[in-house]
N, C-alpha and C positions, 0 to 999 in steps of 0.2 A: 522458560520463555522460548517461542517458536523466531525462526529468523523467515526473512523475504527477501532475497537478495535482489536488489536493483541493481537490474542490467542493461542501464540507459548507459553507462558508460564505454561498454564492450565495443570493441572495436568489429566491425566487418571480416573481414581477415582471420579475426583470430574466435570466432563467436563459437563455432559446435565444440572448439577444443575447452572452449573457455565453459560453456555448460556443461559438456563434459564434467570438469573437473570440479564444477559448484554441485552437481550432483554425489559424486563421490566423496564428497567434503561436509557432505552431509546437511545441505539449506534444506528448508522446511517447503520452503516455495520459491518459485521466480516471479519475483515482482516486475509488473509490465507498467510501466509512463508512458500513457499515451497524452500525447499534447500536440492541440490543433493550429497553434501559431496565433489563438485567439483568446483565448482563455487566458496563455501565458502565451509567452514572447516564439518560444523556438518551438517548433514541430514534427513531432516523432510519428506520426500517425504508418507511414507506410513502414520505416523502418521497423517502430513495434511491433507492428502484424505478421511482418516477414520472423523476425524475430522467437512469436510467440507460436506461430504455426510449425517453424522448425522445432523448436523443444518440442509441439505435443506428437511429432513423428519419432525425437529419439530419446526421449524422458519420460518416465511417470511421474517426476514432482508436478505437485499444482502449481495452478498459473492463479495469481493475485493481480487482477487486472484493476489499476487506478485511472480514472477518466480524468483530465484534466481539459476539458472540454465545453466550447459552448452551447453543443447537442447533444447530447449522450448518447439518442434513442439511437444514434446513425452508428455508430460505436459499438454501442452493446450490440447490435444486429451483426455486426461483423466477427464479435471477441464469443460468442454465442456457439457455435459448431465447433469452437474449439475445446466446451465444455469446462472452464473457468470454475476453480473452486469460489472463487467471489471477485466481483464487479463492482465497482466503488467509486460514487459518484460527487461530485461538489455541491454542497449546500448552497453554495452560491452561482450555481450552473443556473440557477431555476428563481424564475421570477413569481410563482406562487407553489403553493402547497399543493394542490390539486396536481400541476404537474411534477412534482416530487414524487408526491406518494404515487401515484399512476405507471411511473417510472419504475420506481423500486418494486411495483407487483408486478409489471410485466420482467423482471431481471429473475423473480422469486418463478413466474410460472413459464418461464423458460430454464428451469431445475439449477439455475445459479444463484450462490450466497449474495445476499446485497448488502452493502457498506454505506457508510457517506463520510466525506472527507470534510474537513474545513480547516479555515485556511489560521495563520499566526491570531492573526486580530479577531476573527471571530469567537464570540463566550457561547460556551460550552450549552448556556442554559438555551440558545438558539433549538437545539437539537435532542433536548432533554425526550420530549416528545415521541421522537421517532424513535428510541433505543429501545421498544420493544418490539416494533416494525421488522427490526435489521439483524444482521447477526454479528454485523462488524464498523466501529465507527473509526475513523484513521484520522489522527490529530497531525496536522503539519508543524513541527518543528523548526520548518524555515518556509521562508517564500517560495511555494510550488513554483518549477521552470526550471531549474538545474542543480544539477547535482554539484555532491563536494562543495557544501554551504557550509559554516560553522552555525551549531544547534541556537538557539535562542533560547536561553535559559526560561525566562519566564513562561513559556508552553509546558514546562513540566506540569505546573501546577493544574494546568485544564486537565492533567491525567491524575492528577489527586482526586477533583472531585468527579470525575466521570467514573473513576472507581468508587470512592464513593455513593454514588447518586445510583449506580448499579449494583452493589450489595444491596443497598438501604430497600432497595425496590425489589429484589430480588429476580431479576432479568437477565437473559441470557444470550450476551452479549459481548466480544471480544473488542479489546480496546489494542489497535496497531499505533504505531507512531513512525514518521518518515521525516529524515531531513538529515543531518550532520552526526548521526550518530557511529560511535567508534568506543572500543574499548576504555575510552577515560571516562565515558561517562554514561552508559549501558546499566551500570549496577544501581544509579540515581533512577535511571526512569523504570526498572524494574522493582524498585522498593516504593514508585508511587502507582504501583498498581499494574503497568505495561505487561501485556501478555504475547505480542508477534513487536520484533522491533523490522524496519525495514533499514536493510545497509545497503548500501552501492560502494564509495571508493575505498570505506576500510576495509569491505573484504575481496572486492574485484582488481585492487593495487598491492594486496597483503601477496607476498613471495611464498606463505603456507596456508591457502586457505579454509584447509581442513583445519587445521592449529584455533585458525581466528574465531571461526565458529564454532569451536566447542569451545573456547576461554568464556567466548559473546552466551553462550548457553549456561556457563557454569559460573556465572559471576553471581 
């Protein structure tokens, strides 16, 4: 299992030290929340960008950029030159298909991985569709909007059959999941299939964060 560290909770002050040392500690990626104050309640839009620009001047980890927005196209144009290994958009951003998939081709012919995310309540078979389109579908775990949630159990099971439903079809497609995840319960969502978990407070609060993310890798 690949980790994505969400760095929505990093402080100002403390941020290049704090990549820094998620670098060394060996994350797979830095996961970037961007949020318009529209989509969900609180808004990260400048802060994320300053954010994600800084890593790609003193890091080579990939940036996982998650949209939690109610434009995307204005977003991706900005997260774009910064050459994002994947761009991950809300099924529910988008009031038809036409402009989803439209989306997701200009993210793909702008040389970035495209994802879609959706949200606790939405079923999985919503999105059955596009998991050959994508290369990454991100199952929320809790209510997109902030961090250090506790997980919602019953989201596991959208990543049973999503694993599922992508063997059976034989598609080649990563399944991320985001929300309240931490060492108690990583080893469940990695036995129903999860292949990137994304963490923010259990490994940006952990006192060893190289320790957290090899235990989170070797569970």
């Amino acid at each position: 299992m690949e980790i994505s560290t969400s760095i929505l909770s990093v402080k100002k002050e403390n941020a290049i030290q704090t990549f820094y040392n998620l670098e060394v500690a060996k994350t797979d990626y830095f996961h970037i929340d961007v949020m318009d104050g529209k989509f969900v309640e609180q808004n990260t839009t400048e802060n994320m960008l300053e954010y994600a620009t800084t890593i790609k001047h003193i890091s080579n980890i990939p940036l996982d950029i998650h949209l939690m927005v109610k434009k995307p196209i204005e977003q991706i144009k900005k997260y774009i030159p910064l050459n994002p290994t994947y761009i991950t958009i809300h099924y529910e951003s988008f009031k038809n298909e036409k402009e989803l998939e439209d989306t997701l081709l200009y993210i793909k012919q702008n040389g970035c991985r495209a994802g879609i995310s959706i949200k606790p309540n939405t079923p999985v078979e919503k999105i059955y569709s596009y998991l050959g389109k994508i290369s990454l579908i991100l199952v929320m775990t809790v209510e997109p909007g902030y961090g250090g949630q506790e997980l919602i159990t019953n989201t596991i099971s959208k990543i049973d059959k999503l694993s599922n439903y992508i063997k059976e079809n034989k598609l080649n497609c990563y399944i991320e999941a985001d929300g309240g995840i931490n060492l108690n319960n990583i080893n469940q969502l990695k036995s129903s299939g999860l292949d990137i978990a994304v963490v923010g407070s259990a490994i940006i609060n952990s006192n060893h964060m190289k320790e957290t993310i090899a235990k989170m890798k070797a569970q």
